[in-house]
C-alpha positions as CSV (number, residue, x, y, z in Angstrom):
1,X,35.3,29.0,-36.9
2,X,32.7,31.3,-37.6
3,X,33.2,32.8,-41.2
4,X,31.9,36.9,-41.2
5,X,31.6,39.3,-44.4
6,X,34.2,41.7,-44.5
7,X,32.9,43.3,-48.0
8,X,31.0,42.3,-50.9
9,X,32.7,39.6,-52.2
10,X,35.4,39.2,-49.3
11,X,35.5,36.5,-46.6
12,X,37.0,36.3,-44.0
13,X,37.8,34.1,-40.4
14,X,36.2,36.0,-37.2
15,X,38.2,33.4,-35.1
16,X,41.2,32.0,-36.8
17,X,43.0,34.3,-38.9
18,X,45.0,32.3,-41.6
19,X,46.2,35.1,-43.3
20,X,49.9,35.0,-43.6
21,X,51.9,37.5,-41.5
22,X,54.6,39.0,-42.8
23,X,57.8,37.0,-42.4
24,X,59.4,39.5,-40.4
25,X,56.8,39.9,-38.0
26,X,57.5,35.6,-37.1
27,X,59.7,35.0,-34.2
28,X,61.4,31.5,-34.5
29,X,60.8,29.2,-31.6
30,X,63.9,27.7,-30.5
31,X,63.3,23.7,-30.4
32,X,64.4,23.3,-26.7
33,X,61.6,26.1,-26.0
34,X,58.8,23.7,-28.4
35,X,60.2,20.7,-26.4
36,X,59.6,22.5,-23.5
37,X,56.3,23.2,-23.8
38,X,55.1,19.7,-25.2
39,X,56.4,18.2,-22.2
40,X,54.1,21.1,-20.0
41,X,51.7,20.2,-21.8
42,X,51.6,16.1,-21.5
43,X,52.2,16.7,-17.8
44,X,49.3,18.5,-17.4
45,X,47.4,16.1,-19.5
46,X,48.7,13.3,-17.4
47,X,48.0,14.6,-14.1
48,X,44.2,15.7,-15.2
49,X,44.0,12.1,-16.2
50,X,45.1,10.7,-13.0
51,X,42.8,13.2,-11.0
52,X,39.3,11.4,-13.2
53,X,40.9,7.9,-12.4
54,X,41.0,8.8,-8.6
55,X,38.1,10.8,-8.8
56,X,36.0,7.5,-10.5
57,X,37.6,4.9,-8.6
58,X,37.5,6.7,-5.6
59,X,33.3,7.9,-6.0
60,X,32.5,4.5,-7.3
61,X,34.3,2.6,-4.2
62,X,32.3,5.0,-1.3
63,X,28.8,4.3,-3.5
64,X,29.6,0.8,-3.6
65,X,30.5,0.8,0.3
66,X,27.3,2.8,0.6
67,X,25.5,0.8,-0.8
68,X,26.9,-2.6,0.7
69,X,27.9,-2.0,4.5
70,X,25.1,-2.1,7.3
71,X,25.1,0.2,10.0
72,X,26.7,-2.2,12.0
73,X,29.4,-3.6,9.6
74,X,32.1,-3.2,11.9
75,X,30.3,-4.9,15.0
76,X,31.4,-8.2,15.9
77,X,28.7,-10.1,17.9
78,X,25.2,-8.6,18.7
79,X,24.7,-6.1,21.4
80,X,21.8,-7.1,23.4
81,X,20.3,-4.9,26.3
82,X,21.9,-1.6,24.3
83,X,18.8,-0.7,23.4
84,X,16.3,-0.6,26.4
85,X,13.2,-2.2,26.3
86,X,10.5,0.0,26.8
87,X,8.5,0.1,30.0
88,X,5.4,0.6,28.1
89,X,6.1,-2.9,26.0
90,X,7.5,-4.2,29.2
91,X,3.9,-4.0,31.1
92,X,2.5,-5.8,27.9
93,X,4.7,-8.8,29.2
94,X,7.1,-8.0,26.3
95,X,10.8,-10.2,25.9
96,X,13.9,-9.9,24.1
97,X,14.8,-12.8,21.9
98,X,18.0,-13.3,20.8
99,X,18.5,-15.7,17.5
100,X,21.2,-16.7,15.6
101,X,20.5,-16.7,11.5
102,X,22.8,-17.3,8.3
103,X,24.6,-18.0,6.3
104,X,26.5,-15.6,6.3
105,X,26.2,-15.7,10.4
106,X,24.5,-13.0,12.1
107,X,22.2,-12.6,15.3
108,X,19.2,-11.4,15.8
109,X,17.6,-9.0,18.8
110,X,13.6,-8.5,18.7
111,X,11.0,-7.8,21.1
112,X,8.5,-10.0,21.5
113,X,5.0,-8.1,22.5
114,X,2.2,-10.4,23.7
115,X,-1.2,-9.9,22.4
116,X,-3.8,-8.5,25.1
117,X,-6.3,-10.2,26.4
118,X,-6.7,-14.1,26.5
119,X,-6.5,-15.3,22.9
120,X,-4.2,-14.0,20.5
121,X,-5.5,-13.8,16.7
122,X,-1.8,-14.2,14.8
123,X,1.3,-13.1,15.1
124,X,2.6,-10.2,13.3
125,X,6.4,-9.7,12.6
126,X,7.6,-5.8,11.9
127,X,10.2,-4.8,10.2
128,X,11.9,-1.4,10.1
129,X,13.3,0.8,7.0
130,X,17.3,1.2,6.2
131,X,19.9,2.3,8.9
132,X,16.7,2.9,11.8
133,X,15.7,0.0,14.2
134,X,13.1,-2.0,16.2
135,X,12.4,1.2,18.4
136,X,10.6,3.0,15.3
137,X,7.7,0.3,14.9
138,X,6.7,0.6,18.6
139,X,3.9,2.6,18.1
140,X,2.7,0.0,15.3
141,X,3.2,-3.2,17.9
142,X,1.1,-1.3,20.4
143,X,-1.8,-1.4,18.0
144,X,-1.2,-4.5,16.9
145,X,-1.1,-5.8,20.3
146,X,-4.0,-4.2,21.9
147,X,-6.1,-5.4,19.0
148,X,-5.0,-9.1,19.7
149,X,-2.0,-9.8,17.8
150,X,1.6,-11.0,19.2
151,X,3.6,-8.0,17.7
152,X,7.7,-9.2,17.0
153,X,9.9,-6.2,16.6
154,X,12.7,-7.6,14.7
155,X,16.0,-5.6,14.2
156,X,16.8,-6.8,11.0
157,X,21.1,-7.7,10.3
158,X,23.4,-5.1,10.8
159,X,20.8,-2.8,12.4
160,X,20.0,-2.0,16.0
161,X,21.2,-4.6,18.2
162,X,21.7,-7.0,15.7
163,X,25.2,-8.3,14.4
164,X,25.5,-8.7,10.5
165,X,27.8,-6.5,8.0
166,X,25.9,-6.1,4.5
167,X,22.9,-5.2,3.3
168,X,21.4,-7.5,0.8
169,X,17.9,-5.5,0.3
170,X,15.7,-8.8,1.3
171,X,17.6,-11.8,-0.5
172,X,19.2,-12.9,3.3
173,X,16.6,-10.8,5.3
174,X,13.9,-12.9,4.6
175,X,15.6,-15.7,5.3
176,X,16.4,-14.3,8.7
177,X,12.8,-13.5,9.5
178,X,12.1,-17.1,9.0
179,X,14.9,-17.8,11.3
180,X,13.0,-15.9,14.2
181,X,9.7,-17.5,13.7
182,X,11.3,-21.2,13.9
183,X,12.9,-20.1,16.9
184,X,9.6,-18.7,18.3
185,X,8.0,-22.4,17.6
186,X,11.0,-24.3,19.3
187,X,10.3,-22.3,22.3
188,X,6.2,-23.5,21.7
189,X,5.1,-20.7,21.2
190,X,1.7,-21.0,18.9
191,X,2.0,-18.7,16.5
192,X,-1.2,-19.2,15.0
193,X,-1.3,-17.4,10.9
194,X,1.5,-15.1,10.6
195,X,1.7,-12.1,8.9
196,X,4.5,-9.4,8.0
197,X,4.3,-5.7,8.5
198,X,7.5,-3.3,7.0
199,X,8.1,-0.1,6.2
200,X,9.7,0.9,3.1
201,X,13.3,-1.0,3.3
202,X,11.3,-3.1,5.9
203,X,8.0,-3.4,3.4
204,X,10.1,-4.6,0.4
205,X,11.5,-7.4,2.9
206,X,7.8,-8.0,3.9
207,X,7.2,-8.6,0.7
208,X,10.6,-11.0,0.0
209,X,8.8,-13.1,3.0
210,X,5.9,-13.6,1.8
211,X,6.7,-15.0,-1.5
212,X,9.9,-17.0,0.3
213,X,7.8,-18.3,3.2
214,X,4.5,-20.3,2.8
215,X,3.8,-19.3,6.6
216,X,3.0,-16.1,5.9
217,X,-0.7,-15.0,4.6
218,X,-0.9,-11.6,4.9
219,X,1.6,-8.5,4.4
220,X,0.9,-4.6,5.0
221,X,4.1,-2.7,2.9
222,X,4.0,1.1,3.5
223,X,6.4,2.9,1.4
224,X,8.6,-0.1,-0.3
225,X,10.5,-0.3,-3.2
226,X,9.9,-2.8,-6.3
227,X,13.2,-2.9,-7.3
228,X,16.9,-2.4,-6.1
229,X,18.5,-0.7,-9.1
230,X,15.0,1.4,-9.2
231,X,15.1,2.8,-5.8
232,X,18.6,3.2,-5.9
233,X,18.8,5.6,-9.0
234,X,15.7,7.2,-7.1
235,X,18.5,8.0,-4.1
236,X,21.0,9.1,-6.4
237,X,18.7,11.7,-8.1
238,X,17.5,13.2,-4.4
239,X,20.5,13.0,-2.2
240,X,23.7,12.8,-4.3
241,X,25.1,16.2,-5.1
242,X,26.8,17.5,-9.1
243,X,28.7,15.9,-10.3
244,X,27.8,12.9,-8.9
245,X,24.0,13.3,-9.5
246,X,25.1,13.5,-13.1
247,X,27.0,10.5,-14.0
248,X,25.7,8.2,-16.6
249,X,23.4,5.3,-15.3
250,X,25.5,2.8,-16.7
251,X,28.3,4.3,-14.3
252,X,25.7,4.2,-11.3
253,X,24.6,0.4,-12.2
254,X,28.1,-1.0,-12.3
255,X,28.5,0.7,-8.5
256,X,25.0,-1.5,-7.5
257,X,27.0,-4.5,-9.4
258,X,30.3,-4.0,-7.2
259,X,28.2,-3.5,-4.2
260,X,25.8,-7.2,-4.8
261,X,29.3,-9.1,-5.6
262,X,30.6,-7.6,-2.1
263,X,27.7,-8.2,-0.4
264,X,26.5,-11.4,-2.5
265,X,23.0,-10.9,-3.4
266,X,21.5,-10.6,-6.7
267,X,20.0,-7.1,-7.6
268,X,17.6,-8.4,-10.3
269,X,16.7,-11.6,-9.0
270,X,16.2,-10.7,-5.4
271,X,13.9,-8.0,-6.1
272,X,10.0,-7.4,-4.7
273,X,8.6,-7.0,-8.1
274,X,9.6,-10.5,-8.9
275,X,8.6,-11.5,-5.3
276,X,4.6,-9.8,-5.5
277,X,4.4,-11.7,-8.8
278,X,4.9,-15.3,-7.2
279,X,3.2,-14.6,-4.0
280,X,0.0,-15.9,-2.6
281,X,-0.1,-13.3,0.3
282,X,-2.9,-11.0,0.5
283,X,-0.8,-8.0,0.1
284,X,-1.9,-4.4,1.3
285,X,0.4,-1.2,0.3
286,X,-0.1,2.2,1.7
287,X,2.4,4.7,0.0
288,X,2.3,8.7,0.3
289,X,1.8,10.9,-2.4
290,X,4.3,13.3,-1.8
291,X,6.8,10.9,-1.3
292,X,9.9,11.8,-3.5
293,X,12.9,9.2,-2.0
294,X,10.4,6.1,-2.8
295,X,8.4,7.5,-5.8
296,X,4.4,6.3,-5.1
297,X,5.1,4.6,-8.4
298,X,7.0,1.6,-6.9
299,X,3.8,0.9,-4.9
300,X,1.8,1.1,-7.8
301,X,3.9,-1.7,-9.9
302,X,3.9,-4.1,-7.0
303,X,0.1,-3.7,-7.1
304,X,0.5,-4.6,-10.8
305,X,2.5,-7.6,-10.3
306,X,0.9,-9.0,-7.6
307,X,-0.4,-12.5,-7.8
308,X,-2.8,-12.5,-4.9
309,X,-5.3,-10.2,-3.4
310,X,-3.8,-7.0,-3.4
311,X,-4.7,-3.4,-2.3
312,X,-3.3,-0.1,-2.9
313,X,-3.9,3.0,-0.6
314,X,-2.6,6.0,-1.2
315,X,-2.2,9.1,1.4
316,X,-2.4,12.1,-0.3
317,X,0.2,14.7,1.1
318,X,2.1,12.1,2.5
319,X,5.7,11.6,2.0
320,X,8.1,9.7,3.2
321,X,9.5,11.6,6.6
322,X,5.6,11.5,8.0
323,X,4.2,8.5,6.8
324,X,5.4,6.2,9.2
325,X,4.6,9.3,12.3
326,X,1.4,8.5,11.1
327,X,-0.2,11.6,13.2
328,X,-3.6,10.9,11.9
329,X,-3.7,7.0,13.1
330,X,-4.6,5.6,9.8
331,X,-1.6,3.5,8.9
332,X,-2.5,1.6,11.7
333,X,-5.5,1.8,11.5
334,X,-6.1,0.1,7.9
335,X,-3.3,-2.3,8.9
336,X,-4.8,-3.6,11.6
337,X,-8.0,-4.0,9.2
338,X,-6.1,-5.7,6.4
339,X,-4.8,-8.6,9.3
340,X,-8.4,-8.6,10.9
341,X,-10.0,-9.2,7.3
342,X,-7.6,-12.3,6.5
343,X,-7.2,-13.3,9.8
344,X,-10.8,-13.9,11.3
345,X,-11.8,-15.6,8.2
346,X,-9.4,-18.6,9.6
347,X,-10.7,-20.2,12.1
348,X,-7.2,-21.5,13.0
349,X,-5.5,-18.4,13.5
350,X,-6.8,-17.6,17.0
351,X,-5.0,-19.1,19.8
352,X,-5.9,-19.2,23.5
353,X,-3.7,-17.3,26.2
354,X,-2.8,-18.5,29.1
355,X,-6.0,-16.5,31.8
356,X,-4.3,-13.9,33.0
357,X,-1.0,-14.0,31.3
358,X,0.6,-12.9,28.5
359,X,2.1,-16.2,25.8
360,X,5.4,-16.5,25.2
């Protein structure tokens, strides 16, 4: 109501007139006509209401799914061979192996690139970001390789070839990772020190590994997240249109809830943050400046937290679409570094080759 001055010392209501009318002027309303309208107007109450409840339940179950299902969710059984091996990996006496991981029970199809020349200084497993593949780390297991490293391109679950339906953002990843690496030493393959290499969804579950396995010495992370429920609302804000982008976070953390009891990992605990904290891996991340679906700041509080030697390099202008292009060669180039510095100051990391050949 707003109340206006008519004339000194009169009031009266701009939007609700209370004054009386004259009695004549009232038409009755018949009851059936009032009991009419009550029941037009709890209908339309009703049917609003039912629209919000499908409208919640139905946004909060394709966030959850989102959020939950792999790529390959409904696969049943790996698909080796759909993705070609490269000839260029191929004439680095590259191999597909095939290993099966879990609980819960997945397999998993990496490429195996030798190291050039005749001793190999490590071995380096890569891991790709969220709903890509093996295919976009080639360019990184090249380098790797021609500087002396054996290079494992690992389709993580429920990507690429690789059978597995949820994503668990590194709590069953990491365990899977190990998987590979004991089923590279059962074939005797020396693996000599071992190191991880990931990009963003990939470089968080570098960073999982190296605080889960004690094999592992050295990580490079480009672009990761620190936390699930960070990164998540960091999605949400970028890519989720109004009125979704809008809901209350409380709303948008009971979806991540739904979607870790479907897909049976823990958000909080499972988390890099808590991983940097109790690792002893020298730990390199490289993060873009410009990068606006990973924020630079999760980088920065994984530098924070980390326990062991730890560097951060920022790209400036980088975001997250060119970063792993790396036109400019120096993602590779300062990861390649970062294994080189660890690596050579072990004595047991370098293994002989086979003259000639290529180990397996």
């Amino acid at each position: 109501m707003v109340l206006a001055e008519d004339h000194p010392g009169t009031l009266y209501y701009a939007v609700l007139n209370i004054a009386p009318l004259p009695p004549e002027s009232v038409a009755p309303v018949p009851a059936s006509g009032r009991a009419r309208g009550v029941r037009r107007l709890l209908a339309v109450v009703g049917a609003l209401s039912a629209l919000l409840v499908v409208l919640h339940w139905g946004a909060r179950k394709a966030i959850t799914s989102a959020l939950a299902y792999a790529p390959n969710s409904e696969r049943i059984g790996a698909r080796p061979g759909s993705l070609r091996l490269p000839a260029e990996l191929r004439q680095r006496g590259a191999f597909t192996l095939e290993v099966a991981v879990g609980p819960p029970n997945a397999t998993l199809e990496s490429w195996v690139v030798a190291p050039r020349g005749t001793q190999s200084k490590g071995t380096i497993v890569l891991l790709h970001g969220v709903r890509t593949d093996k295919r976009s780390l080639i360019g990184v297991g090249e380098a790797l390789s021609d500087a002396g490293y054996r290079a494992v391109l690992v389709d993580l679950r429920g990507h690429g070839e690789s059978s597995g339906r949820f994503l668990t953002y590194g709590e069953v990843e990491a365990k899977d990772v190990s998987s590979v690496l004991d089923a590279l030493e059962a074939r005797g393959t020396q693996l000599g020190c071992i190191g991880a290499y990931g990009f963003s969804y990939g470089g968080s579950v570098a960073v999982e590994l190296g605080a889960r396995d004690r094999r592992i010495g050295t990580v490079v992370a480009v672009a990761p997240f620190s936390t699930v429920r960070g990164v998540l609302a960091d999605y949400r804000d970028k890519y989720l249109p109004p009125p979704l982008s809008s809901l209350p976070d409380a709303w948008f953390q009971g979806a991540i809830d739904d979607a870790a009891g479907l897909a049976a990992f823990d958000p909080d605990r499972s988390a890099p943050l808590v991983a940097a904290a109790h690792s002893s891996a020298n730990l390199l991340l490289i993060h873009g400046t410009n990068d606006t679906q990973v924020p630079p700041r999760h980088s920065q509080a994984l530098f924070d937290a980390a326990r062991g030697n730890a560097r951060l390099l920022t790209l400036r202008a980088a975001d997250h679409a060119t970063i792993p292009l790396d036109a400019t060669g120096v993602v590779r180039q300062a990861t390649v570094a970062w294994f080189d510095r660890w690596f050579e100051r072990s004595p047991a990391c370098t293994v002989r080759t086979p003259e000639g050949l290529f180990a397996r």
